[in-house]
PyMOL commands that place a pseudoatom at each C-alpha (Angstrom):
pseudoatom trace, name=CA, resn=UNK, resi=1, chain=A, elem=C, hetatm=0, pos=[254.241, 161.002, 210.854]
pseudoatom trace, name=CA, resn=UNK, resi=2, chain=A, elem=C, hetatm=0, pos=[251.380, 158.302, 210.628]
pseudoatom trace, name=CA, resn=UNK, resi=3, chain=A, elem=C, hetatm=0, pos=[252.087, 157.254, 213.925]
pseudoatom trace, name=CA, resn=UNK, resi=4, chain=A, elem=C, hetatm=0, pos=[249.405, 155.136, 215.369]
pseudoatom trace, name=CA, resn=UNK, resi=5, chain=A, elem=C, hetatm=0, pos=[249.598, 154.712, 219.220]
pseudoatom trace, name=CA, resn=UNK, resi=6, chain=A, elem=C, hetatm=0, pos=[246.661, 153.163, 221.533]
pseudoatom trace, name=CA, resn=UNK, resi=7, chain=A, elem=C, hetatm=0, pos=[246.264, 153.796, 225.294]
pseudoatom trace, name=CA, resn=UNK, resi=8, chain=A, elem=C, hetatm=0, pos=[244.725, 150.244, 227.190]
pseudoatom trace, name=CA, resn=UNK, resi=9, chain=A, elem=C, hetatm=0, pos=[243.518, 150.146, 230.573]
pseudoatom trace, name=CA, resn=UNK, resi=10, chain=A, elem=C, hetatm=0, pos=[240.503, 148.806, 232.091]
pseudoatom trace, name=CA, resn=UNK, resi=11, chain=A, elem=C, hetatm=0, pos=[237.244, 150.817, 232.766]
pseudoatom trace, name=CA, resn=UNK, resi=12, chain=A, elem=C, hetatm=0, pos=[237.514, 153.473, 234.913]
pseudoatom trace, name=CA, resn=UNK, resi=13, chain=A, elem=C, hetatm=0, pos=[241.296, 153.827, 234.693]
pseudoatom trace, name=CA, resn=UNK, resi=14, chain=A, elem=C, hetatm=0, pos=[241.421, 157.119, 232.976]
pseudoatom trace, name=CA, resn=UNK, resi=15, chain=A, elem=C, hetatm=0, pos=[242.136, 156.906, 229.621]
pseudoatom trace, name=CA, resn=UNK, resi=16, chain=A, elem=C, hetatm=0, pos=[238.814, 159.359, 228.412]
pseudoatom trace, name=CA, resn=UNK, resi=17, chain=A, elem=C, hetatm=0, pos=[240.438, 161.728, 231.206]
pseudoatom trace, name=CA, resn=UNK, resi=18, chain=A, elem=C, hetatm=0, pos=[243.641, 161.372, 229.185]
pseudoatom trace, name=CA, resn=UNK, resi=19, chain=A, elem=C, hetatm=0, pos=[243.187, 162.224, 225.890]
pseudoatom trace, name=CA, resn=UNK, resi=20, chain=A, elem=C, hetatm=0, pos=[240.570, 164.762, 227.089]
pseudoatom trace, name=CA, resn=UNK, resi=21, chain=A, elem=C, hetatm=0, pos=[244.117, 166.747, 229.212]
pseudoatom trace, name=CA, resn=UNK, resi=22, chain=A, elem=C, hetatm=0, pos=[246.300, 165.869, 225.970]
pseudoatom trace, name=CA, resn=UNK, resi=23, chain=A, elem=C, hetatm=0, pos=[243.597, 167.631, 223.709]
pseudoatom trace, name=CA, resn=UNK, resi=24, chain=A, elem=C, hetatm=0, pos=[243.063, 170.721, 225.855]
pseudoatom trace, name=CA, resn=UNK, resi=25, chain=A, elem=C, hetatm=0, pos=[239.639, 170.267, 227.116]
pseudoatom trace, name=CA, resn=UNK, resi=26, chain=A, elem=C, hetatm=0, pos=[240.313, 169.051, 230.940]
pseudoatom trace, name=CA, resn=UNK, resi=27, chain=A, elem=C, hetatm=0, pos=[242.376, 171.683, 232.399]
pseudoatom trace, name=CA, resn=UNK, resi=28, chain=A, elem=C, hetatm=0, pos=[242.219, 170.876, 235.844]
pseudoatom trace, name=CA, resn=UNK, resi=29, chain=A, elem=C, hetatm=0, pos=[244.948, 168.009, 236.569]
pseudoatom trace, name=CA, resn=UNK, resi=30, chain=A, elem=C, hetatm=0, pos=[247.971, 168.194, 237.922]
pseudoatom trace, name=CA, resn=UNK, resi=31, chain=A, elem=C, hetatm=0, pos=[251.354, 167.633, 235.688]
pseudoatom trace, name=CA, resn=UNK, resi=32, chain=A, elem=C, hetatm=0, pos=[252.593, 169.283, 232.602]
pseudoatom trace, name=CA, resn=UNK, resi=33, chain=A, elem=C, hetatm=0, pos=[251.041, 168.904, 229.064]
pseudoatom trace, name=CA, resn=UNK, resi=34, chain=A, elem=C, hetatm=0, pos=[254.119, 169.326, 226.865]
pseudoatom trace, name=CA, resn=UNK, resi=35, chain=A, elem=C, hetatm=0, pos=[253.915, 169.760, 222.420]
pseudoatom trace, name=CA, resn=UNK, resi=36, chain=A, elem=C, hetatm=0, pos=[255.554, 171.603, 219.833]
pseudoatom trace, name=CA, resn=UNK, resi=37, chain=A, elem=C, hetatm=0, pos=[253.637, 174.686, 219.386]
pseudoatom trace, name=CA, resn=UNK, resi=38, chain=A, elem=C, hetatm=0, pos=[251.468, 175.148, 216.079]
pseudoatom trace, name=CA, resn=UNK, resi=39, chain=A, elem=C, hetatm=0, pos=[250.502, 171.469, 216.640]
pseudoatom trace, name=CA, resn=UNK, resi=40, chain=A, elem=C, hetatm=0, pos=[246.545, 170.754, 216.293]
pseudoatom trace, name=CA, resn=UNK, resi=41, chain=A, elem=C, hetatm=0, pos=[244.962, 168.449, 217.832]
pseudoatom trace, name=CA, resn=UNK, resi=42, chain=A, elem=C, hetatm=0, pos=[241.419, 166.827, 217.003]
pseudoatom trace, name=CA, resn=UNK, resi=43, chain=A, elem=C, hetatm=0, pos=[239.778, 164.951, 219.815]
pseudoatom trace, name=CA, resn=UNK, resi=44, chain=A, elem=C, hetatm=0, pos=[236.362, 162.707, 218.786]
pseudoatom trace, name=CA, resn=UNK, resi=45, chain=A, elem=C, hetatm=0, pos=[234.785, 161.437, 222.055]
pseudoatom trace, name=CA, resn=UNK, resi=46, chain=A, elem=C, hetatm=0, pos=[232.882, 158.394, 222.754]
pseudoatom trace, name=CA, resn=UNK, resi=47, chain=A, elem=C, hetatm=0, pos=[229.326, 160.255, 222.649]
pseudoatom trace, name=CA, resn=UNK, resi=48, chain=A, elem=C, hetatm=0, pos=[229.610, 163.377, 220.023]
pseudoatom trace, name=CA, resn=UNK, resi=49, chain=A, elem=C, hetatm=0, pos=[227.393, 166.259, 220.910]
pseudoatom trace, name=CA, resn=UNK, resi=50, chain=A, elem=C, hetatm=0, pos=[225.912, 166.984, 217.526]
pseudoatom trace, name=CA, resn=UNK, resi=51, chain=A, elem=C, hetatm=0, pos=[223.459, 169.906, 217.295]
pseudoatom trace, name=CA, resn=UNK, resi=52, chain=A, elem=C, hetatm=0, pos=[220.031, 167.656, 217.094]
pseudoatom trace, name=CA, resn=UNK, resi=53, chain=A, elem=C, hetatm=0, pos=[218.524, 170.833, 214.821]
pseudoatom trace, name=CA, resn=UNK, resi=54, chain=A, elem=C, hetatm=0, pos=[221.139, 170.670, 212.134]
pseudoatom trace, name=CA, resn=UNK, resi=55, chain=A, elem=C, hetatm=0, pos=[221.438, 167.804, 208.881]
pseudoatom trace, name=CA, resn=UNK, resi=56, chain=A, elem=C, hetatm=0, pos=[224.327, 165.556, 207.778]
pseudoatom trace, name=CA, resn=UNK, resi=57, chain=A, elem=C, hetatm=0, pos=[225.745, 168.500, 205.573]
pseudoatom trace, name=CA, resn=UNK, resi=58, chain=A, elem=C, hetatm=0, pos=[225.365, 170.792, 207.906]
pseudoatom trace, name=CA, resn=UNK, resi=59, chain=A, elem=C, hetatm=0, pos=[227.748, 169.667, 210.688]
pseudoatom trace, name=CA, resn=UNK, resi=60, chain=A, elem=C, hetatm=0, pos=[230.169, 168.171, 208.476]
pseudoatom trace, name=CA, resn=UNK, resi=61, chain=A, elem=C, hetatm=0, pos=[230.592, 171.706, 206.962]
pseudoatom trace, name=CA, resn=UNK, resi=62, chain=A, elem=C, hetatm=0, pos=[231.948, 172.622, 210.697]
pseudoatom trace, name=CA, resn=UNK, resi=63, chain=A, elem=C, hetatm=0, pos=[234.703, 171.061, 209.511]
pseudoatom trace, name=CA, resn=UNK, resi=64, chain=A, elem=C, hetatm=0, pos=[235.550, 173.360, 207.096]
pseudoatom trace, name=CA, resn=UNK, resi=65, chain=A, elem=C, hetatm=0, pos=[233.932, 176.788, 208.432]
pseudoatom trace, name=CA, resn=UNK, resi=66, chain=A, elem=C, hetatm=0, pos=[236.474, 178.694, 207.564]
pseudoatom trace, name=CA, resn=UNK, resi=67, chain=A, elem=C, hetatm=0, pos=[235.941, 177.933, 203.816]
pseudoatom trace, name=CA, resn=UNK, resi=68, chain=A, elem=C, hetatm=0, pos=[232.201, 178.244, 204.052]
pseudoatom trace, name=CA, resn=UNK, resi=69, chain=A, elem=C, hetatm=0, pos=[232.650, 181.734, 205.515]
pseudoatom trace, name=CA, resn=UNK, resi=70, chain=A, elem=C, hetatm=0, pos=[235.531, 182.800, 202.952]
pseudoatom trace, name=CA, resn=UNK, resi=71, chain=A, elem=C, hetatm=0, pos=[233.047, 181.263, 200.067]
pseudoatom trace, name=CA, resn=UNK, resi=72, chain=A, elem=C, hetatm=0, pos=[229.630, 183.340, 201.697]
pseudoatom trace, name=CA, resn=UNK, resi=73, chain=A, elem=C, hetatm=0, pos=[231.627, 186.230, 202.094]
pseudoatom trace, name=CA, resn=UNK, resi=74, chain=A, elem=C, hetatm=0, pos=[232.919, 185.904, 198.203]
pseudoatom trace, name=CA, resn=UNK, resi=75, chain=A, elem=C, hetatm=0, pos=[229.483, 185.889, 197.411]
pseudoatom trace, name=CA, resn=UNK, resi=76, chain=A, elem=C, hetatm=0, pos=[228.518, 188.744, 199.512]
pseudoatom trace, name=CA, resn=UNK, resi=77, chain=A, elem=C, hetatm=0, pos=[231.145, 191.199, 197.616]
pseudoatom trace, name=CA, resn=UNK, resi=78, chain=A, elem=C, hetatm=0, pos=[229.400, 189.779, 194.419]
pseudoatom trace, name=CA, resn=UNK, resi=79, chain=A, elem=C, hetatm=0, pos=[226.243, 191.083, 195.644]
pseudoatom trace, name=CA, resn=UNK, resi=80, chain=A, elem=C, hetatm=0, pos=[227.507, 194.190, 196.811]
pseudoatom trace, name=CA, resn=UNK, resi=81, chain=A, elem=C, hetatm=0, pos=[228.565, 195.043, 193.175]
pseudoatom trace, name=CA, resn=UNK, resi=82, chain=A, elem=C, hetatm=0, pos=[224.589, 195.938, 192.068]
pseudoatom trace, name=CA, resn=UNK, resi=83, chain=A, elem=C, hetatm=0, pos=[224.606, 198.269, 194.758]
pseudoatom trace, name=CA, resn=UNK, resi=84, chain=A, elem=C, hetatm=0, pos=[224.146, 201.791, 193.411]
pseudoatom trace, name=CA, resn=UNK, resi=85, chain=A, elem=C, hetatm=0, pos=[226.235, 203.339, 196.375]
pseudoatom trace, name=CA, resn=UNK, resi=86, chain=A, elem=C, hetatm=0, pos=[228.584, 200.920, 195.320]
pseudoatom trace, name=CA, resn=UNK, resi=87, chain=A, elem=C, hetatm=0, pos=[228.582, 202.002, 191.425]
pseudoatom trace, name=CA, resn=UNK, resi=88, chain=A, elem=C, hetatm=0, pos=[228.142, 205.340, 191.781]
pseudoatom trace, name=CA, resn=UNK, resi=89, chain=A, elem=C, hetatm=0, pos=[231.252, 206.016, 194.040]
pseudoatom trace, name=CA, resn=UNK, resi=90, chain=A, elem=C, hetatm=0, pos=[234.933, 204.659, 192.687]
pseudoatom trace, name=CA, resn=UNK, resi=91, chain=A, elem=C, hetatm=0, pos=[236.707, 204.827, 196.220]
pseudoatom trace, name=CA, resn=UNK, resi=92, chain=A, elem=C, hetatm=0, pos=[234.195, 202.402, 197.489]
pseudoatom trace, name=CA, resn=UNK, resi=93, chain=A, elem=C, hetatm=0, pos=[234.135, 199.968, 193.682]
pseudoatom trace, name=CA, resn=UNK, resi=94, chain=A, elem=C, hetatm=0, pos=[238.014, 199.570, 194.627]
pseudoatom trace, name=CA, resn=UNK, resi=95, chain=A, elem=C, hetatm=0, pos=[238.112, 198.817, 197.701]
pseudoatom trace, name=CA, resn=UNK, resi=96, chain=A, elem=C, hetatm=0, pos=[235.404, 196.475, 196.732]
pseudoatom trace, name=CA, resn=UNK, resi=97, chain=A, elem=C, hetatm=0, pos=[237.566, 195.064, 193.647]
pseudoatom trace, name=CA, resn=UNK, resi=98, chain=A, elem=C, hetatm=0, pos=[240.436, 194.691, 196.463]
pseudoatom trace, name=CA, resn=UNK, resi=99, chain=A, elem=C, hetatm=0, pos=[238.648, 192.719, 198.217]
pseudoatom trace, name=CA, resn=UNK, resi=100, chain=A, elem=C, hetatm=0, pos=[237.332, 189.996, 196.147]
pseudoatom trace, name=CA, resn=UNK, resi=101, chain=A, elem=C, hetatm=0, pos=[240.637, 189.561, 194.772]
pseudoatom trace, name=CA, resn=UNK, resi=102, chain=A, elem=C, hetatm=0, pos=[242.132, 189.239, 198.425]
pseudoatom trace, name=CA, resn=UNK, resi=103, chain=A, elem=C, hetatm=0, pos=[239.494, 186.625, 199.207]
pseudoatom trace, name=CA, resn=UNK, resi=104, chain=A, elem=C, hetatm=0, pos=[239.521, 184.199, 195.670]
pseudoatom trace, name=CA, resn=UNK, resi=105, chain=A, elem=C, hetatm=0, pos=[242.970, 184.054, 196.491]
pseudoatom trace, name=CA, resn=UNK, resi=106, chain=A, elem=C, hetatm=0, pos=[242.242, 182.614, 199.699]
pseudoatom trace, name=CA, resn=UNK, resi=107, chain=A, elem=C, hetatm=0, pos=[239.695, 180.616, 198.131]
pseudoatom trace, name=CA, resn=UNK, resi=108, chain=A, elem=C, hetatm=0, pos=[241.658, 179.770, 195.022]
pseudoatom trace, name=CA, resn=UNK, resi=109, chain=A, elem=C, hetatm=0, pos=[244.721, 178.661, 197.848]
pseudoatom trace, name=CA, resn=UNK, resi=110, chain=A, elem=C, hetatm=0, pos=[242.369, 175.854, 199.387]
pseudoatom trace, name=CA, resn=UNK, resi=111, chain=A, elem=C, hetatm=0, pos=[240.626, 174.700, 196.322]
pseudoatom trace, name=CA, resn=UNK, resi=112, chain=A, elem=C, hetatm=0, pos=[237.619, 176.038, 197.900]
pseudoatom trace, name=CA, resn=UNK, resi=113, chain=A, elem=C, hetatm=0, pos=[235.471, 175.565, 194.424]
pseudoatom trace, name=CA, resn=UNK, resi=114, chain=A, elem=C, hetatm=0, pos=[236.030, 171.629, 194.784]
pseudoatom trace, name=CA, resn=UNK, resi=115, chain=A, elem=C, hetatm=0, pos=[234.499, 171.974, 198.533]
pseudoatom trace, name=CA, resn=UNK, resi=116, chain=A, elem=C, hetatm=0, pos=[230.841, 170.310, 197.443]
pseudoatom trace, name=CA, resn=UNK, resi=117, chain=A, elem=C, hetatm=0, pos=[232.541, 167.279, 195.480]
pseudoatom trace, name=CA, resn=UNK, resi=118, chain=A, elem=C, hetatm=0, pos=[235.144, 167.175, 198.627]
pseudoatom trace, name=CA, resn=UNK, resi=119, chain=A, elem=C, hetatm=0, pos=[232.182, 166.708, 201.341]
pseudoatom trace, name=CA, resn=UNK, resi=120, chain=A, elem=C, hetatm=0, pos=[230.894, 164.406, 198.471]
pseudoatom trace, name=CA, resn=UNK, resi=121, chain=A, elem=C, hetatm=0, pos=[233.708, 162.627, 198.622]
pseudoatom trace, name=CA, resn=UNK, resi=122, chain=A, elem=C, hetatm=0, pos=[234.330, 162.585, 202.346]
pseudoatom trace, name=CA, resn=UNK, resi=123, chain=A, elem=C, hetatm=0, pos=[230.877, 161.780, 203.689]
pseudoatom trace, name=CA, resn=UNK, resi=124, chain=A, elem=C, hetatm=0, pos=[230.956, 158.687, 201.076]
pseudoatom trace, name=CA, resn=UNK, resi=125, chain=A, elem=C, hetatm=0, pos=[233.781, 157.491, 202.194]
pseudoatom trace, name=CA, resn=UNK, resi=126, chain=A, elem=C, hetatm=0, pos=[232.732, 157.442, 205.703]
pseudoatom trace, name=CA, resn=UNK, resi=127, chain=A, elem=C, hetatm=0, pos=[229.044, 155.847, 205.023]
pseudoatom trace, name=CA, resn=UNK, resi=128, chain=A, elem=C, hetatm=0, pos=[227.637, 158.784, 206.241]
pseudoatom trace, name=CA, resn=UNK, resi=129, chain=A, elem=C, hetatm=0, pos=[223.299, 159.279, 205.990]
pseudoatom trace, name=CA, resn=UNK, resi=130, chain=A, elem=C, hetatm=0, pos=[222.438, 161.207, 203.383]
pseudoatom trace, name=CA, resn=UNK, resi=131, chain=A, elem=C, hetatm=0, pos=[223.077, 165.062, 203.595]
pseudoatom trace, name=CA, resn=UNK, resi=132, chain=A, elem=C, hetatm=0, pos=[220.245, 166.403, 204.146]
pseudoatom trace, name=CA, resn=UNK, resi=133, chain=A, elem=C, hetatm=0, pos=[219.218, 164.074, 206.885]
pseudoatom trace, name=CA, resn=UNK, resi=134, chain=A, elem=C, hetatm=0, pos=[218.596, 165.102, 210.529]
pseudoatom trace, name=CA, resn=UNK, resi=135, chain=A, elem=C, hetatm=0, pos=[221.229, 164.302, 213.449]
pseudoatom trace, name=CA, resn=UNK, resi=136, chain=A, elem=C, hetatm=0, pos=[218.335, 163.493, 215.733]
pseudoatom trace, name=CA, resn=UNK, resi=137, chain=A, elem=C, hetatm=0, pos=[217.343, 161.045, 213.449]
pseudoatom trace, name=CA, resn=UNK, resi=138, chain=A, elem=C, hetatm=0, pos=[220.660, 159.357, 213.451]
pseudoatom trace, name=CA, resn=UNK, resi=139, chain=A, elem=C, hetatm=0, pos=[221.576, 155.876, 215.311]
pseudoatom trace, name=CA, resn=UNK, resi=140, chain=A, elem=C, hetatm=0, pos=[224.336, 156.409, 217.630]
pseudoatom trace, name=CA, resn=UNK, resi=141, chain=A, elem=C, hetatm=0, pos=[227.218, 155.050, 215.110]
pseudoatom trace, name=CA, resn=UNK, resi=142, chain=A, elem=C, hetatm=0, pos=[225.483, 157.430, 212.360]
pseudoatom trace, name=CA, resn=UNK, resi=143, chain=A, elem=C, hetatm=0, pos=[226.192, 160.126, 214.250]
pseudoatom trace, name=CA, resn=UNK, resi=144, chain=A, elem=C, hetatm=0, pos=[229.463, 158.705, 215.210]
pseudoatom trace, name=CA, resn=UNK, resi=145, chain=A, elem=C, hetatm=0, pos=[230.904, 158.527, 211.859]
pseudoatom trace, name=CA, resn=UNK, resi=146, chain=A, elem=C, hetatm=0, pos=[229.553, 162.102, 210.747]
pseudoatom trace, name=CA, resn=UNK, resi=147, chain=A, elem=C, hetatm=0, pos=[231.340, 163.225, 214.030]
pseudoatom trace, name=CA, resn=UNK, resi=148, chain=A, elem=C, hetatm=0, pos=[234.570, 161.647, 212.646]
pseudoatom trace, name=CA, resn=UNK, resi=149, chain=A, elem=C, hetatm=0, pos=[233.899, 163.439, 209.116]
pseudoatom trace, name=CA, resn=UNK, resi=150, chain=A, elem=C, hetatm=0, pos=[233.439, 166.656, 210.369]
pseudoatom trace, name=CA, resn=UNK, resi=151, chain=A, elem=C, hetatm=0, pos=[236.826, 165.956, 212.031]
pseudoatom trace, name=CA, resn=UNK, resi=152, chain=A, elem=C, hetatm=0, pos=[238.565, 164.401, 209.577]
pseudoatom trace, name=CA, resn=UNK, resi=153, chain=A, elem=C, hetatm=0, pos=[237.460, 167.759, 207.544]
pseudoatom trace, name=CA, resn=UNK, resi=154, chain=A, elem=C, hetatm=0, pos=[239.612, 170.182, 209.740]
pseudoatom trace, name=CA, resn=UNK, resi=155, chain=A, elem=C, hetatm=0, pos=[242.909, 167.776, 209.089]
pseudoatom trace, name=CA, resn=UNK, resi=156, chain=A, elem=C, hetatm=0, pos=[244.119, 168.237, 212.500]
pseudoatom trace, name=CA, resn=UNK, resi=157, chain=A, elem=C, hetatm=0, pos=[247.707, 167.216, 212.886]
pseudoatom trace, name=CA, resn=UNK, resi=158, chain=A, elem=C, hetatm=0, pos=[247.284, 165.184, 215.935]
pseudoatom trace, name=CA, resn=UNK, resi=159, chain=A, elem=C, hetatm=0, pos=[243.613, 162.972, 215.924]
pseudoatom trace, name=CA, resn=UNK, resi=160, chain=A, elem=C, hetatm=0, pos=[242.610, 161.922, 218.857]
pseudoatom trace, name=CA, resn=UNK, resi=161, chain=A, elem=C, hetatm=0, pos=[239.672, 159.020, 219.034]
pseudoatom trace, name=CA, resn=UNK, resi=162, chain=A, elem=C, hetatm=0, pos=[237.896, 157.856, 221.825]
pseudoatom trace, name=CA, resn=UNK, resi=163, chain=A, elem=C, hetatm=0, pos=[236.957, 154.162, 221.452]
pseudoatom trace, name=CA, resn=UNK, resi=164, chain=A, elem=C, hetatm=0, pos=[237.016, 154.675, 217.762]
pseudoatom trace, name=CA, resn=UNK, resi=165, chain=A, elem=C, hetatm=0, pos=[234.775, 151.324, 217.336]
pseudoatom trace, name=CA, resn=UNK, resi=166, chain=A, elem=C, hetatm=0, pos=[231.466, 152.053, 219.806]
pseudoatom trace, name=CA, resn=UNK, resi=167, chain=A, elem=C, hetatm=0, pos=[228.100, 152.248, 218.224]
pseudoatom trace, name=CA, resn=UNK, resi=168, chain=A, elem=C, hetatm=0, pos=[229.730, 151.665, 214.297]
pseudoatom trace, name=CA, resn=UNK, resi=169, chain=A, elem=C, hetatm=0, pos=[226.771, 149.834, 212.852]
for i in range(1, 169): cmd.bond("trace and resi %d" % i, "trace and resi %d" % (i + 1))
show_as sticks, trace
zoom trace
């Protein structure tokens, strides 16, 4: 619980090969990768692959795509409710009703109508550019540190960061 641990050893050694076997990417080694199941594990590497097409907001709200998608498809049901089919049959307005109460429970469960002033918070905190700013405009320790949001986002039990402090300008 808040363990920090750090793995030296000098270039070339094997430490990016490492944490890339302990966080389930490299599956070609030999040995045994051993954890308590249900653990998750978040793995930042030294260059993050960021889609170049996407802004700021837009890849730190990977980090929380599950909520995005419970919140669009919230919204959808709304929509769904002017539908004349919809209002016109009472098998298919209850099983619509069902629905949107199944899913703002789910939303109301992760305090998904705080998510704005949570990326708010979280991209602040992290000096991230601004949101609507594009990754390929980003300096390698810009991208870096929305990387590391996005990541921070999905609260992984186990984080995972490789050479934390490259490219942090």
């Amino acid at each position: 619980y808040g363990a920090k641990i750090g793995v030296l050893g000098l270039n070339g050694s094997g430490k990016s090969s490492l944490l890339r076997i302990i966080a389930g990417i490299d599956k070609e080694f030999q040995g045994d990768v051993v954890s308590d199941l249900g653990y998750s594990v978040g793995y930042l590497e030294q260059e993050p692959q960021l889609d170049k097409t996407k802004t700021v907001k837009e890849i730190v709200e990977e980090g929380v795509k599950d909520v995005v998608a419970l919140l669009k498809e919230f919204e959808a049901i709304n929509e769904k409710f002017a539908d004349p089919e919809v209002l016109e049959d009472p098998d298919k307005m209850d099983k619509l009703i069902t629905r949107q109460g199944e899913v703002q429970e789910k939303l109301d469960a992760v305090n998904a109508w705080e998510l704005d002033h949570k990326l708010e918070r979280a991209m602040d905190a992290l000096r991230c550019p601004p949101p609507d700013a594009k990754v390929e405009h980003l300096s390698g320790g810009e991208k870096r540190r929305v990387a590391l949001c996005r990541l921070l986002l999905q609260t992984p039990d186990v984080l995972l960061l490789d050479e934390p402090t490259n490219h942090l300008d």
